[in-house]
N, C-alpha and C positions, 0 to 999 in steps of 0.2 A: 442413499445420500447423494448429494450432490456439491459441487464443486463452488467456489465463491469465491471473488477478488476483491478483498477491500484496500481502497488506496488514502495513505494519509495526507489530507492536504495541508502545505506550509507555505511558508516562504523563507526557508532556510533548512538548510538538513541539518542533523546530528543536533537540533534543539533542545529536546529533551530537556529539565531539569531532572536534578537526582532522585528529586517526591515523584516526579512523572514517569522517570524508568523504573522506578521500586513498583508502582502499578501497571505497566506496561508487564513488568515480572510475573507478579499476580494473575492479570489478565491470562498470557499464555499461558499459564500453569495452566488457570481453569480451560483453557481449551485443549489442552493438553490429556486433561483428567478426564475430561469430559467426550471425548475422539473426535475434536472439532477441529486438533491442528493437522496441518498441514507444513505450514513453513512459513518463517517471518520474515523481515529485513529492511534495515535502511538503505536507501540506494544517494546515490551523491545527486549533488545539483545541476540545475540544466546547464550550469556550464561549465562542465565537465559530458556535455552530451554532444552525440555528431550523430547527424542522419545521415543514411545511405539510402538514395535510389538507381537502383542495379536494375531497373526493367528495360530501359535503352542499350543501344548499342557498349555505350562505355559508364561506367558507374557515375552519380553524384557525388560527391562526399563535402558536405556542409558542416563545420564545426558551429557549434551550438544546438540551441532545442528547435523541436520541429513548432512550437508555439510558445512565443515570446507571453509570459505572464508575471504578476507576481504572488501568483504562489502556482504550487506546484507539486507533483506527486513524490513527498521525500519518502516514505516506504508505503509497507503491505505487508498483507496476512493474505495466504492461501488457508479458505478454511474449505471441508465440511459439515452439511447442515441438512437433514434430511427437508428441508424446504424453503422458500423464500422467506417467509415470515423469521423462521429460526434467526435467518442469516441476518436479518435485518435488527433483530432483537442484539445479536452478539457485536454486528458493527456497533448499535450503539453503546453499549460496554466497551467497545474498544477506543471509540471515539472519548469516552467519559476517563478512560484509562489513561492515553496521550495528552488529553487537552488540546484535539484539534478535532478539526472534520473532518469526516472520512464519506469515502462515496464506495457503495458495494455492487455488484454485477455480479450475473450470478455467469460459467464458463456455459460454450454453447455445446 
């Protein structure tokens, strides 16, 4: 097995309708049942984000996102999936489950 990052793209977090997190539910079961999970999660929006670069002498620290967009990665699923193909089959289930798009990468 291997490792897989799918990221949900929005433009707003905590979107969800209630039809959409009832499948969202579903969804993880089946990867659940299936030993595809990992770990899920909404994450807040880019602004609530701050980037740090700590490679100079004295840190950066920038309130906001490190790329001004609108949309944006409001959560993820850590799965895995014994292969690309897998992974790429369950991102679109997951994508079909939210009612967004999702981009997947597999971990190196």
């Amino acid at each position: 097995m291997a490792g897989f990052f799918i990221a949900v793209l929005d433009d707003s977090s905590n979107s969800g309708s209630a039809d959409e997190m009832v499948a969202i539910d579903v969804f993880n079961d089946m990867l659940r049942a299936n030993g595809h999970w990992v770990m899920a999660a909404g994450i807040a929006g880019p602004d609530q984000a701050t980037v740090i670069d700590a490679r100079g002498d004295e840190p950066v620290i920038i309130e906001g996102p490190y790329i001004d967009s609108p949309e944006f990665v409001s959560g993820f699923w850590l799965i895995e999936a014994p292969d690309r193909q897998t992974a790429i089959d369950l991102a679109t289930q997951g994508s079909a489950a939210c009612n967004r798009r999702v981009e997947v990468r597999a971990f190196l």
